[in-house]
N, C-alpha and C positions, 0 to 999 in steps of 0.2 A: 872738183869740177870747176871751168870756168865760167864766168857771170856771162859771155856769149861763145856758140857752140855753131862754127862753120858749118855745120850739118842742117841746121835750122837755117843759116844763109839759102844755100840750097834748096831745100824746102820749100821755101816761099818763092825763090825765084822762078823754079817747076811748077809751080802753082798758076790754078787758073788767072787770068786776067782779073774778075770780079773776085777774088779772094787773095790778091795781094795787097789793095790798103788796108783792108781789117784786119789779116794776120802782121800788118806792121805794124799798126795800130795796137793791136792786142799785145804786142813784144815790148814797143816803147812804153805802154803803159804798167805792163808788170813792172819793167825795170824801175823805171821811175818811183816807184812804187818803194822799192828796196833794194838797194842795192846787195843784200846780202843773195839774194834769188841768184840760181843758176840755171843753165839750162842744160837740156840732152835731149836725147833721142830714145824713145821706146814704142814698140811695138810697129816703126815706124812714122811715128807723130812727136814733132816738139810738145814737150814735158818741163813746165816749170817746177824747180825742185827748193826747199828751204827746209833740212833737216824730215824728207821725205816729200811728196808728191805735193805742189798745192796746187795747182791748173795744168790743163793740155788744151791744144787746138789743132784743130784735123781740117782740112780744105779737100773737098771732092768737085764732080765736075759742073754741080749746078750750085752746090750751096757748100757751107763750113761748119763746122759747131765749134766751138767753146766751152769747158767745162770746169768743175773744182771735184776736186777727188774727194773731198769730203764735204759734198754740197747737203747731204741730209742736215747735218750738225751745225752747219750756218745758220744764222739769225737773219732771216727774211720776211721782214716785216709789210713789203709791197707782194708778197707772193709770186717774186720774177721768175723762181726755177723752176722747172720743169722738172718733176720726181723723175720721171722717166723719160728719162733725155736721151735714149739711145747712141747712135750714132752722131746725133744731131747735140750733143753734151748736154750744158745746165740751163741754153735760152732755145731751143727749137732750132730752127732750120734757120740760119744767116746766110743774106744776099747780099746785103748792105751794112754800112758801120751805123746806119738806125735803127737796125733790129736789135740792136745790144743794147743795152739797159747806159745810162749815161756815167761819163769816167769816174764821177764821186763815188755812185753806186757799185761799181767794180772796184774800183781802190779798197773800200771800207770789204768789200766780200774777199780778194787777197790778202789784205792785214787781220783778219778772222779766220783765215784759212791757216796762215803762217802760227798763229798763237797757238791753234788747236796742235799743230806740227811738234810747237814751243814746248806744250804741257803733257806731250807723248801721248795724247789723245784719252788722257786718263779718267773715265770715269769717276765720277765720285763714287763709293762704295759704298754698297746697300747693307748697313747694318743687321745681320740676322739676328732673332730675338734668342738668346737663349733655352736652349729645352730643358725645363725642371728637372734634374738627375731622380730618379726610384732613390725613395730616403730606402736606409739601410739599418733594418733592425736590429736592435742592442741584442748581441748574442747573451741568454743566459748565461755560461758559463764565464763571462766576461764580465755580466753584470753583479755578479756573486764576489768577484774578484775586487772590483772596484768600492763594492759594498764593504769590505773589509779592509779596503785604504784609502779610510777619507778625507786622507791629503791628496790623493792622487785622483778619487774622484772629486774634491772639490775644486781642480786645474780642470777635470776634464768637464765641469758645467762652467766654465768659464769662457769655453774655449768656442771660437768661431764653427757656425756648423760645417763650415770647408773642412776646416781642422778637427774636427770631429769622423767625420766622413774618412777622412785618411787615413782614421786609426781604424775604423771598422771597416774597410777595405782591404786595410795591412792582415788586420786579424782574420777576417773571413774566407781571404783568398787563400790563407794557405793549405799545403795538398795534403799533409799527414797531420797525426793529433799533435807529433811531435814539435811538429814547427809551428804548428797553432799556440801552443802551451808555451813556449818560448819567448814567442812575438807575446801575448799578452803580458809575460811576466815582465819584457824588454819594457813594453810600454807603459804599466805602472810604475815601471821606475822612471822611463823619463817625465812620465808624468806629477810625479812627486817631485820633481826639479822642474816644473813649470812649461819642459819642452814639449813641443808640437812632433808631428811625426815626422815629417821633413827636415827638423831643424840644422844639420850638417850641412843642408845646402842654401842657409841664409848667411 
């Protein structure tokens, strides 16, 4: 898109009388603002755009509004926006370029707006706590086994209880005795060579 959009010429030209210096107003001052900003057209309203939406301005027949598409997540420390800006955008019902909050204070809320655009609006991420897995009881007929190879069970008290867990998962899930009896025997051996259950895929 281009940084200005005849459409918006337009725009404000059709525009009421009392809503042609503040929507120039409000144009020259984004721009100024950044020259990376562009402009369009949506819904029928000029749309200031920087890697997604960051302000619109709408002119009807008594008043205008002015808004940021992501006015909740702005940092507004004078309490200027209106949560519920309706029609009337992020300051209420504009008549005059004194109803808007002064140029600093728009500048500093467009270069806030653009950043959020910048950082893909990314939440920081709420670390869930992990859920303690159900420990998994030493099968008997495993523990008879290991008891009879105390090379193999002495890797297997050495071993991390992750590492642990993988082997009494390996052994308990399986469907017949036959594949059970296999896997344990698999795994006294590798355990008498000091391998973990996964070790092929380190």
């Amino acid at each position: 898109m281009e940084q200005f959009d005849p459409r918006v010429d337009a725009y404000i030209e059709k525009s009421a009388a009392f809503a042609k210096p503040i929507l120039n107003h409000i144009r020259q001052l984004v721009h100024q603002t950044s020259p990376l900003i562009t402009e369009t057209m949506k819904w029928g309203f000029p749309f200031f755009d920087y890697k997604g939406s960051v302000c619109q301005m709408a002119a009807f027949k008594e008043h205008m509004g002015f808004g940021f598409w992501k006015q909740a997540q702005l940092n507004d420390p004078g309490k200027l926006i209106h949560k519920e800006g309706g029609d009337a955008g992020s300051f209420g019902r504009i008549t005059s370029l004194s109803d808007l909050p002064s140029d600093e204070i728009l500048v500093d809320f467009i270069k806030q707006a653009m950043q959020l655009n910048e950082a893909g609006n990314k939440k920081p991420a709420v670390k869930k706590e992990a859920t303690p897995k159900t420990p998994i009881e030493m099968p008997a007929d495993f523990s008879d086994i290991l008891a009879a190879n105390p090379k193999a069970l002495e890797a297997y008290n050495k071993f991390s209880p992750s590492h642990k867990r993988e082997y009494l998962e390996w052994i308990t899930e399986a469907k017949t005795d036959a594949t059970r009896q296999k896997r344990m025997e698999t795994a006294i051996e590798w355990m008498e060579e000091g391998k973990s259950r996964n070790w092929k895929y380190k």
